[in-house]
N, C-alpha and C positions, 0 to 999 in steps of 0.2 A: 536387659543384661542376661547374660544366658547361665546356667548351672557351672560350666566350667571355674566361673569367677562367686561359684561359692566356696567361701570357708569352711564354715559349718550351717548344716541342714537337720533343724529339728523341727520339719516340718510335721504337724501343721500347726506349731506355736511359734516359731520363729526360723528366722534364716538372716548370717551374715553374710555380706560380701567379701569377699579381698579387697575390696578399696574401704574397708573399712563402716559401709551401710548395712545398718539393721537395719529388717522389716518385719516389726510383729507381725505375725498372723491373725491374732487375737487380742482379745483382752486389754484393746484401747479404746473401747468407747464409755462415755461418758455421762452422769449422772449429775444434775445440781440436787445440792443439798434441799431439804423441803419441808415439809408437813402433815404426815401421810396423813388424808381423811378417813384412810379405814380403821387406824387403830391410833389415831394421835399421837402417834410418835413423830419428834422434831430433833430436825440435824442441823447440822453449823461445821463447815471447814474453819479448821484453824492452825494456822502458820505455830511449831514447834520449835523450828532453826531455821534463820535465813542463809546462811554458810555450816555446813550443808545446809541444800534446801532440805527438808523434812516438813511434813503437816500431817493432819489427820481429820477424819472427820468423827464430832461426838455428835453422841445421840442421847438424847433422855427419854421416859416413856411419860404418856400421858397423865398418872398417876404425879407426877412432877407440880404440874399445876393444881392437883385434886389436893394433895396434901405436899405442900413446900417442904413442911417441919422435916418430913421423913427423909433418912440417908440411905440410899438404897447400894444394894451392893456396883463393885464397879469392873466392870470384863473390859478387858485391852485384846483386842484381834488384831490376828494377824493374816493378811490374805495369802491365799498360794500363788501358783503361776513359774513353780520352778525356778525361783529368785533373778525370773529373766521378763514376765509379762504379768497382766492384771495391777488393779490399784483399789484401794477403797471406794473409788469414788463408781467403777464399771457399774451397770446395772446390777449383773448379779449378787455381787458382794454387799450393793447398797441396800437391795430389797433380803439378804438373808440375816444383814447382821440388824435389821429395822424389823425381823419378825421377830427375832432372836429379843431384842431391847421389850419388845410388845409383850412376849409371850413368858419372858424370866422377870417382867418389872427390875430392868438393871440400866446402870448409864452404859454407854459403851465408847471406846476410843477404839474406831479402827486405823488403823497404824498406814502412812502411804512412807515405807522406804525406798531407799533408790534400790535402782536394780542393772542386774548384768547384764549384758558386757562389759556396757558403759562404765560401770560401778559393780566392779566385781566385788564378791564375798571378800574381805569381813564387811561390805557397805553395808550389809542391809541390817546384820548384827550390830554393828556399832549405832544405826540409825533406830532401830529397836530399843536398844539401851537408853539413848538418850530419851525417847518417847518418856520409858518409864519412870527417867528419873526425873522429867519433865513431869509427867502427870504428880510422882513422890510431894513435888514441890508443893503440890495442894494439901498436902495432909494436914495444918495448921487454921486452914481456912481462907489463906491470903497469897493465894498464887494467883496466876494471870488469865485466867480464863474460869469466869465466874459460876459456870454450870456445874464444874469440878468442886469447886469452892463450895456452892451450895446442897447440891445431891449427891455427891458420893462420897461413900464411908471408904475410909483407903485402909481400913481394919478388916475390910473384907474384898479386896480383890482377885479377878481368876486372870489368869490367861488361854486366851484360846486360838486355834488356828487350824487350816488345813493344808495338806501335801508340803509346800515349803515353809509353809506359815505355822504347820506343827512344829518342824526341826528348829522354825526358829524360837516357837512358844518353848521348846524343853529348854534349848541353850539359854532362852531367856532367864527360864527357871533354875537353874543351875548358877548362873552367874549373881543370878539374887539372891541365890543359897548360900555361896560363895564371899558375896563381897555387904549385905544386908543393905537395906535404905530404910531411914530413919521414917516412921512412921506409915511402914506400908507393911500388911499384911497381907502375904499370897495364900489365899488357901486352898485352893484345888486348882489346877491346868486340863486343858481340852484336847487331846492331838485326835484330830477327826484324819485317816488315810493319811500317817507319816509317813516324809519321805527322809526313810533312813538307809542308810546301804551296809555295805563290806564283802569284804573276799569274798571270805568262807560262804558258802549258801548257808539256807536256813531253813528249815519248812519243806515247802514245795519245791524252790529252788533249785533244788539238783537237777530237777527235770525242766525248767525255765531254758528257754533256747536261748543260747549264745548271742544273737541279735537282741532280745530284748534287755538283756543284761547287761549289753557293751550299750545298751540306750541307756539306763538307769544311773549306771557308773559316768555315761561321755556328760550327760546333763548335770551331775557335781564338780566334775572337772570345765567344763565348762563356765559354767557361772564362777567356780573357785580355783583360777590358774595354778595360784600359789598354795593347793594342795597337796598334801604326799598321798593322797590316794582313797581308796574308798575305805581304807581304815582310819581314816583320820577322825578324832571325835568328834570334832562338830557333824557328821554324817555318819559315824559308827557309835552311837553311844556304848556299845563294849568293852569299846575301847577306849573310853574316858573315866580314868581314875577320881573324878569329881563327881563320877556319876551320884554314892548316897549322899552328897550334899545337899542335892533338890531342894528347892527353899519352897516346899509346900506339902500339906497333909495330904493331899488326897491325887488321883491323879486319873482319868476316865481317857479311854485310848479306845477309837472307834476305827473298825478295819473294816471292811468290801468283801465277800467273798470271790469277788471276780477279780479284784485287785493284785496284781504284780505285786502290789508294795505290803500286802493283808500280811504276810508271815514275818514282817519285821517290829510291823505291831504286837504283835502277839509276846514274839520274839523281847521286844523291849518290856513290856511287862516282867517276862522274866529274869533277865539280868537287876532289873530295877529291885526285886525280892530278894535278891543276892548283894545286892550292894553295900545294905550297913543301913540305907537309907529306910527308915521306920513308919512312913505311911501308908495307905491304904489305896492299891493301884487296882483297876476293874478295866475290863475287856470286853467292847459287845461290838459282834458281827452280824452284819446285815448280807440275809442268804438273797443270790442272785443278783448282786450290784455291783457296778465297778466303782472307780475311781472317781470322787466327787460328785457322786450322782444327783447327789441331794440340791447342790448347786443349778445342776439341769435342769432338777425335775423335784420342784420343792414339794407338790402336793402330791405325790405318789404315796403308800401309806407306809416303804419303808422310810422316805424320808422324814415324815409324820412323824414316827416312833422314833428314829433319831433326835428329832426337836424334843420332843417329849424328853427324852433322856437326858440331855443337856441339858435343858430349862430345870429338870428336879437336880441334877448335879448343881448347876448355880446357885438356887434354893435349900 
């Protein structure tokens, strides 16, 4: 097929055609669930909703079998990929959210929503929610998936994610500020590199070329046909009047200094002080990295310190 019978070209993560064929670029290979021998931590996919399809894969740490009795805290990730590619299941995601489970002693559910084109925005919101109010369901001890049931405390839940998987961690957060679920407590949220936009610049932004901004903006409209624009709240949190509802104390927002997207983190810290909303939100930038580096390049010693950071925020 040749370029002319592309649609859209957001190469090198995805390309449609005019006949209507995606071709990820990336972030479709695959991982089975396991047992890692270097730090005993143990995974299991499991089906959330058959219509939609939705699943996830949980994880416990080896501390599980050392001491059953204990309910350890429970993180629900969200992966990124521009709410168009990647899945829990990819290598990266599986070997970051299995150090993450190793190194915070936490359960974790990372989240596989549908995704765009296919399943344009709200899909992957709506498929997030129902996650969590699938996981909610365990807070009594008699839900359907026994791992939940056993080791985690739903008195201490975090959410966390990066690039799309942050936007979706805060909307997440906000809607559970919003509408509550009965026996689950959020206490602190992760946005590692959000992908937030709008108009207005922000930061550095004034000086951002035109081409990478009309990238920023075309990959929300993209994934989100039925957007009014880069001001819309689900991708301007500025402009969402729900903003101080955030249904959580605390809130750790990690930005790239290489990142395009570094000034909207910053940026959202801000408005979030301004909102009404009453907890305690921190900012750490990592000098010389871009955009999910940590994913790359897990044992480099800024991504080290970002683990670190995260793990004592979970803690």
């Amino acid at each position: 097929m040749s370029n002319e019978d592309l649609a859209h070209d957001f190469s090198p993560t995805i390309k449609v055609y005019k006949d209507g064929r995606v071709e990820r670029l990336k972030g479709t290979d695959r991982v089975p669930p396991s047992t890692q021998p270097e730090n005993g931590v143990q995974s299991k996919d499991v089906m959330i909703s058959q219509e939609p399809g939705i699943s996830a894969r949980i994880y416990i740490p080896k501390t599980t079998t050392d001491s059953p009795q204990t309910k350890l805290p429970l993180l629900i990730y969200f992966h990124g990929g521009g709410f168009c590619i990647e899945s829990p299941f990819s290598p990266a995601y599986h070997s970051y959210v299995n150090s993450l489970v190793s190194e915070a002693n936490v359960v974790a559910v990372s989240v596989d929503y549908r995704l765009a084109p296919e399943h344009p925005l709200p899909a992957a919101y709506d498929d997030s929610w129902v996650a969590i109010k699938w996981v909610a369901s365990h807070f009594d001890g008699n839900g359907s998936e026994d791992w939940l049931n056993r080791f985690a405390d739903l008195q201490r839940v975090f959410f966390a994610g990066d690039s799309a998987g942050a936007n979706i961690t805060h909307n997440m957060a906000v809607k559970l500020g919003c509408e509550r679920l009965v026996g689950v407590k959020l206490v602190g949220i992760v946005l590692v590199h959000p992908y937030f936009w709008g108009t207005e610049p922000v930061g550095a932004e004034l000086t951002t070329p035109e081409a990478t901004k009309e990238r920023m903006a075309g990959v929300w409209r993209f994934a989100c046909p039925s957007t009014s624009g880069s001001d819309d709240p689900l991708i301007n949190p500025a402009k969402d009047s729900k903003l101080g509802k955030l249904g959580c104390e605390k809130v750790l927002v990690c930005v790239a200094e290489k990142d395009g997207l570094k000034d909207r983190g910053w940026h959202y810290s801000e408005i979030l002080k301004k909102s009404g909303w009453n907890g305690a939100v921190e900012v750490i930038e990592a000098k010389g990295e871009g955009h999910v580096f940590h994913l790359f390049n897990p044992i480099c010693d800024n991504a080290v310190a970002l683990q670190k950071k995260i793990v004592s925020f979970l803690n």
